[in-house]
C-alpha positions as CSV (number, residue, x, y, z in Angstrom):
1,X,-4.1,188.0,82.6
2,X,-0.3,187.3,83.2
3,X,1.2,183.5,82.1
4,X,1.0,181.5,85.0
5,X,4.7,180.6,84.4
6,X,5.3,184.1,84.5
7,X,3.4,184.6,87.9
8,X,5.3,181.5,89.4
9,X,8.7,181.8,88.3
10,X,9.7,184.2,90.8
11,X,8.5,182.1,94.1
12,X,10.3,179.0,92.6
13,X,13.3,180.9,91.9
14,X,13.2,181.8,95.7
15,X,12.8,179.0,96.9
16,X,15.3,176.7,95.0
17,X,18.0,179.8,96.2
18,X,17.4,178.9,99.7
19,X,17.2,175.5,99.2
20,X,20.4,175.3,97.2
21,X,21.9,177.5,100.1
22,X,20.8,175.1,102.9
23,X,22.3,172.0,100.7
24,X,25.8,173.8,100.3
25,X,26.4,175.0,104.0
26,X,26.5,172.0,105.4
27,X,28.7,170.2,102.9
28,X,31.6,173.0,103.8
29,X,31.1,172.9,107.9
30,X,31.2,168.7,107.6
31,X,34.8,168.8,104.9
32,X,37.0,171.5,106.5
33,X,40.6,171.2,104.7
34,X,43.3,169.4,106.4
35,X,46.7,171.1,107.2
36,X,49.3,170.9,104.3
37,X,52.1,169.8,106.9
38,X,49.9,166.9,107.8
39,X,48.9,165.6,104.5
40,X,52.5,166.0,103.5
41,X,53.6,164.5,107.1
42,X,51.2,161.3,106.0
43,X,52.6,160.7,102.7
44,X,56.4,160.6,104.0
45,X,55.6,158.6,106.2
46,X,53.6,156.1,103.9
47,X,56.7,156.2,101.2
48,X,59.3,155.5,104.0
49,X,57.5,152.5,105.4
50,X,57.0,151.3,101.9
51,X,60.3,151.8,100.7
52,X,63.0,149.1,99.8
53,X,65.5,151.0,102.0
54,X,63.8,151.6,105.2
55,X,62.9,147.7,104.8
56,X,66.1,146.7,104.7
57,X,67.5,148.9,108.0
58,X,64.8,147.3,109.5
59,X,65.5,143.9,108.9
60,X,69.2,145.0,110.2
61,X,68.6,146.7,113.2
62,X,65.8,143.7,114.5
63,X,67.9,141.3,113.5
64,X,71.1,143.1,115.5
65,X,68.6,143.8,118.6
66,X,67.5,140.2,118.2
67,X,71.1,138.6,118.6
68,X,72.3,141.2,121.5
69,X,69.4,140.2,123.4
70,X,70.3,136.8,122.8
71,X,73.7,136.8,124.1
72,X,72.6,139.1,127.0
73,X,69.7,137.0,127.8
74,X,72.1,133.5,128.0
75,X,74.1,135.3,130.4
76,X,72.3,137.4,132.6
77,X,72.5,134.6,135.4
78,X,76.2,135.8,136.3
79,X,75.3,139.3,135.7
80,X,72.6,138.9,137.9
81,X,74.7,137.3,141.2
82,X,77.2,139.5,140.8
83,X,78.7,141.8,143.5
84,X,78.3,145.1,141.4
85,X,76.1,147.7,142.9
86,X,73.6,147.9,140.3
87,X,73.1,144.2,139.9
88,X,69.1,144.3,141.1
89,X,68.5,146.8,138.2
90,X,68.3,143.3,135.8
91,X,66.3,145.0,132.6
92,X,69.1,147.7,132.2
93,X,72.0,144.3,132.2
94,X,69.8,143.2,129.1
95,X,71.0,146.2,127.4
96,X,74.7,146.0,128.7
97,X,75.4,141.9,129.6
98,X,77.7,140.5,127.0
99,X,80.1,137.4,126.4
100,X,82.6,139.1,123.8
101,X,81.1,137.1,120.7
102,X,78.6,140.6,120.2
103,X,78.9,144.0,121.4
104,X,75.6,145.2,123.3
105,X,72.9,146.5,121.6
106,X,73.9,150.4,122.3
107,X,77.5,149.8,120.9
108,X,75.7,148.7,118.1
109,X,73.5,151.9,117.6
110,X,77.0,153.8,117.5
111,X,77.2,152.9,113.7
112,X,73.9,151.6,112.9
113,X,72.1,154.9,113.8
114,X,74.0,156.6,111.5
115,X,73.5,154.4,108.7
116,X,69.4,154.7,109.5
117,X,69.7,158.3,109.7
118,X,71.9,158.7,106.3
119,X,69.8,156.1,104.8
120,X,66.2,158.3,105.5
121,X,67.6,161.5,104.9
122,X,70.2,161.5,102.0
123,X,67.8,161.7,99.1
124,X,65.3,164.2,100.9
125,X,65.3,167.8,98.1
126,X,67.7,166.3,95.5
127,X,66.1,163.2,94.9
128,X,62.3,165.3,94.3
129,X,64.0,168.2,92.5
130,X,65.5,166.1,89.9
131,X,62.3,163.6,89.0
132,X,60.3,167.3,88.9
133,X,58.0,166.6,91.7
134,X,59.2,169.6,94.2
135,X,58.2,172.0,91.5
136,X,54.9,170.8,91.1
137,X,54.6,170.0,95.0
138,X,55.5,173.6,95.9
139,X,53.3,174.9,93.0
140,X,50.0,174.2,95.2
141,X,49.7,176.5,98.2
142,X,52.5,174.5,99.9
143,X,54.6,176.8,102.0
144,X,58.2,175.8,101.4
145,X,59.0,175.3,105.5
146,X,56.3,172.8,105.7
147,X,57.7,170.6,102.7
148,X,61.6,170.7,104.9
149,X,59.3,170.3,108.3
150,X,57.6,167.4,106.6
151,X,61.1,166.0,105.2
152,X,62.5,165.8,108.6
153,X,59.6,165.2,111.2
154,X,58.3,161.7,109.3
155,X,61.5,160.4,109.3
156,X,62.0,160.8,113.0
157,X,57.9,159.3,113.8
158,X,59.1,156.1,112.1
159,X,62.1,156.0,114.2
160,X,60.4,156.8,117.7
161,X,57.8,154.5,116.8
162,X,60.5,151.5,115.6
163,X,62.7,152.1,118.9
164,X,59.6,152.4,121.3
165,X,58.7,149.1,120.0
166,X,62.1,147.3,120.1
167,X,61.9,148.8,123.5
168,X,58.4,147.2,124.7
169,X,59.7,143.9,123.3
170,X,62.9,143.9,125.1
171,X,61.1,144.7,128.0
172,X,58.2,142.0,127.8
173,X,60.7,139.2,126.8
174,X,62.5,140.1,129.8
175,X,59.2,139.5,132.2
176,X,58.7,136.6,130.1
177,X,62.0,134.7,130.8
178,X,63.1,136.2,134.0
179,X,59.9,136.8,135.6
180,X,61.6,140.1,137.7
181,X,59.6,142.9,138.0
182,X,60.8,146.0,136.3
183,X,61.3,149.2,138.5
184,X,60.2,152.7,137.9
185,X,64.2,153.6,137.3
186,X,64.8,151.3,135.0
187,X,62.0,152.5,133.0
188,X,62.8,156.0,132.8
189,X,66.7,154.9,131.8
190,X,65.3,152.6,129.3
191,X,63.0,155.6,127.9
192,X,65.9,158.1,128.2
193,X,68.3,155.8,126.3
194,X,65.4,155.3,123.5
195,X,65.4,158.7,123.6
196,X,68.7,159.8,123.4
197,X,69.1,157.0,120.2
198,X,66.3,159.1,118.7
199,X,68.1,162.4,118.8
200,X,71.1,160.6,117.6
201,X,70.0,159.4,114.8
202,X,68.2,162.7,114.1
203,X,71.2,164.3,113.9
204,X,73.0,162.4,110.9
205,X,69.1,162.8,109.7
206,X,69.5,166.1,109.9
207,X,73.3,166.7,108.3
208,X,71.5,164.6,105.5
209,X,69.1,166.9,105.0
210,X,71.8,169.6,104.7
211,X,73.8,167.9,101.8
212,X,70.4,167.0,99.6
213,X,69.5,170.7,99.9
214,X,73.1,171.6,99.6
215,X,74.0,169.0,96.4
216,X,71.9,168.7,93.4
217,X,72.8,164.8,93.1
218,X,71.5,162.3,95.8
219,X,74.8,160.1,95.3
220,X,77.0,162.9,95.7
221,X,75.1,163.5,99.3
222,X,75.1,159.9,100.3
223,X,79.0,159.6,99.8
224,X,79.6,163.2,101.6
225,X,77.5,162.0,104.3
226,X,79.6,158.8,104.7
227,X,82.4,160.5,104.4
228,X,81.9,162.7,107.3
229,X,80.5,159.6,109.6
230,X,83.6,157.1,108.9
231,X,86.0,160.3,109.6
232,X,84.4,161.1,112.6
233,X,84.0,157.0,113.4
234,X,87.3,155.8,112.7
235,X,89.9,158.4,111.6
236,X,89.2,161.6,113.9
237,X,90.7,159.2,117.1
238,X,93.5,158.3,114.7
239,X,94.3,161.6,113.9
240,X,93.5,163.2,117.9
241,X,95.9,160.2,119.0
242,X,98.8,161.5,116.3
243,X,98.6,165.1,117.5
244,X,98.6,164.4,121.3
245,X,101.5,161.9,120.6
246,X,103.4,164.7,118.9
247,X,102.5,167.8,120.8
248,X,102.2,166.9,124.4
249,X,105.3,165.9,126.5
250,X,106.2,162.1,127.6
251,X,103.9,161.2,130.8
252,X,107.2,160.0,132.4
253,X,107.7,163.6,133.2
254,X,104.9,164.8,134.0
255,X,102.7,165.6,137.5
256,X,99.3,163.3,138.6
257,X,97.8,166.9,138.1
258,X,99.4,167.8,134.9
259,X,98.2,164.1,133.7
260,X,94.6,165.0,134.7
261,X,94.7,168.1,132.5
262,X,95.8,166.5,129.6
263,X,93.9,163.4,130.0
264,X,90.4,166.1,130.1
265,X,92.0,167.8,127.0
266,X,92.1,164.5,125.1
267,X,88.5,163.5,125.7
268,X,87.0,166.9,125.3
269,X,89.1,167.0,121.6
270,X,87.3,163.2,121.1
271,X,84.2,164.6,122.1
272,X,83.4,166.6,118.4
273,X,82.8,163.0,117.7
274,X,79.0,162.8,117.8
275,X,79.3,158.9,118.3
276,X,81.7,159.8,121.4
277,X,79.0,161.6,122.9
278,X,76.6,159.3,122.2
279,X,78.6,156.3,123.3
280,X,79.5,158.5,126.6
281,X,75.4,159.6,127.6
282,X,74.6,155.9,126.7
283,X,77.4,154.3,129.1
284,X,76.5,156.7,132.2
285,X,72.2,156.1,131.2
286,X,72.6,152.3,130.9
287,X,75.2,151.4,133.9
288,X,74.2,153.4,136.9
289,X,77.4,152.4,138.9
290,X,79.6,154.8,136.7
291,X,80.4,158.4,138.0
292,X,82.2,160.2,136.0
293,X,83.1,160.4,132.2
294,X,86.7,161.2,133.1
295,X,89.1,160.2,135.0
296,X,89.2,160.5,139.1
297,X,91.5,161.3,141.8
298,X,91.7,159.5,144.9
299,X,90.7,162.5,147.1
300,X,87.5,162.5,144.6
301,X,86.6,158.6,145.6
302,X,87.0,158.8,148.9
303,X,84.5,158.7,151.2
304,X,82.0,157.8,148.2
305,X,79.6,154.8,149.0
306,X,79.2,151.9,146.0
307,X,75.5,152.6,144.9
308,X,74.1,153.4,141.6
309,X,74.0,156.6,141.0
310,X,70.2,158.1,140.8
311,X,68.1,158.6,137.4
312,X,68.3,162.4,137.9
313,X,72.3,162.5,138.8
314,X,72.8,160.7,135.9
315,X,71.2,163.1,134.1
316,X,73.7,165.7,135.3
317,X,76.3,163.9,133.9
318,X,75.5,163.7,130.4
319,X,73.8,167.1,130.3
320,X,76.5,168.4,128.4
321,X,76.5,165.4,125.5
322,X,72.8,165.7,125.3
323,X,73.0,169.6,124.4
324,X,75.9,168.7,122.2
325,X,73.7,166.7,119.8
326,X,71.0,168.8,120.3
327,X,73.0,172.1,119.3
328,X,74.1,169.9,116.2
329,X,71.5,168.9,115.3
330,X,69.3,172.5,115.2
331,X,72.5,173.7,113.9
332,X,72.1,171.7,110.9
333,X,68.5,171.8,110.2
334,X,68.7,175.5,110.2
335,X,71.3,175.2,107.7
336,X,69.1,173.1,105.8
337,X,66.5,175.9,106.6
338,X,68.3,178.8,105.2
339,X,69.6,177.1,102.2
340,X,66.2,175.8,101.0
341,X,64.8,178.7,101.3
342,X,66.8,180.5,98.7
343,X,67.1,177.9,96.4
344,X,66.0,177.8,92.9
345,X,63.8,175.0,92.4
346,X,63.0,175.9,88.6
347,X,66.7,174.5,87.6
């Protein structure tokens, strides 16, 4: 007669099998893998909150939203009783009311949105390359795209999320102290403008990007990217003003026609200025009442009737600026693109 271990061994065998198979099968259904993008989206975001230098912009933007709401704020009354057409749309006078001591809160994001963008961007590729963390990053099964998606979609939650809330809190303190009910068009200007700040800070984010892909040292793309925001800030309508002085003829001789052309000429030449466009969308989104980002003849104002202008005309208006930073800004992020992608990450 056989063992009895022998005669059992098989059944039990059999039966731990499927019991093993019925423990495992579960456990895989209940843990599926998360996305790489994600889990790399998550921990960008995490370092950039935590950081010294995201801290810092923070403290400087609230504390620059903080005063220009002040100043508007103490001088909305006159703003309010004023004869201009748009003066019932009160929440978008927040934005634009000031007494001369500080410029309005949008002026402000003209240079400050730069700085945010350089400041979350600059340090992006060069900055992981040289303390050896890329290489090991993209020696997991990490396609390279999703580490440059990651790189430039985290930075640009944190600033949607920061200017939505600097938004809702303008927006509350004004139904706190002025009581006024806010209309349906001044939300959607408030939301464009927020929007609009977004995209323009996502393109120095963006040309950031470019030079820490581009340069192996993170202070060599910090002063390159300030470089090319104080020439476009401060000396490309220096240097646009030189040329028109010595190319174009004295205005003394010339027509109110040939004046129009060269007055368009000028501003389209200052418009490779991305703060010039962004100054220009901003002025038409936030003050209804103007019409035009150029100058006007007086066949073109006659016969037109002193209202604001509607959410969607203003639209037309800066359709051309909005496409302008959003051509730059693709245009640099596929830059950024192509460049990563053939670089050698082992050196």
């Amino acid at each position: 007669m056989e063992s009895p271990v022998v005669y059992f061994k098989d059944h039990f065998s059999k039966k731990l099998k499927v019991s093993n198979r019925a423990v495992v099968k579960p456990a895989v259904q209940k843990n599926p893998a998360a996305s790489p993008l994600a889990a790399i989206i998550r921990k960008e975001i995490g370092d950039h909150v935590r950081s010294w230098r995201f801290i810092v912009l923070l403290v400087l933007i609230v504390l620059t939203f903080l005063g220009s709401m002040y100043v508007s704020l103490t001088n909305i009354k006159p703003a309010a009783v004023s004869e201009e057409p748009e003066r019932f749309l009160l929440f978008l006078k927040i934005l634009t009311t000031t007494d001369g001591s500080l410029p309005s809160f949008h002026i402000f994001m003209s240079f400050l949105g730069a700085i945010l963008g350089i400041g979350l961007g600059f340090d992006a590729i060069n900055a992981e390359q040289q303390n050896g963390t890329l290489i090991r990053l993209l020696a997991q099964p990490v396609y390279r795209d999703n580490v440059l998606l990651a790189k430039f979609i985290s930075p640009l939650i944190v600033i949607t999320t920061l200017f939505l809330s600097l938004g809702l809190l303008m927006i509350g303190a004004g139904l706190i102290i002025t009581g006024v009910r806010i209309e349906v068009v001044e939300i959607l200007r408030i939301l464009s403008f927020i929007l609009l700040t977004v995209l323009y800070v996502g393109f120095w984010l963006s040309l950031s990007i470019l030079l820490s892909v581009k340069f192996k040292q993170a202070t060599t793309s910090a002063l390159t990217a300030i470089g090319i925001w104080l020439f476009f800030t401060i000396f490309y309508k220096i240097i646009v003003n030189m040329i028109v002085k010595a190319l174009l003829p004295d205005p003394a001789f010339l027509s109110p026609d040939d004046i129009m052309y060269y007055n368009n000429v000028i501003l389209n030449l200052l418009r490779f200025s991305p703060s010039q466009l962004y100054t220009d969308a901003t002025t038409v989104l936030l003050m209804p009442a103007v019409r035009s980002l150029g100058p006007l003849t007086v066949e073109q104002m006659a016969g037109a009737i002193p209202t604001p202008l509607s959410f969607r005309e203003s639209i037309l208006i800066v359709w051309p600026q909005l496409s302008g930073l959003f051509a730059a800004t693709t245009v640099c992020f596929a830059l950024s693109y192509f460049f990563f992608m053939r670089r050698e990450i082992r050196s």
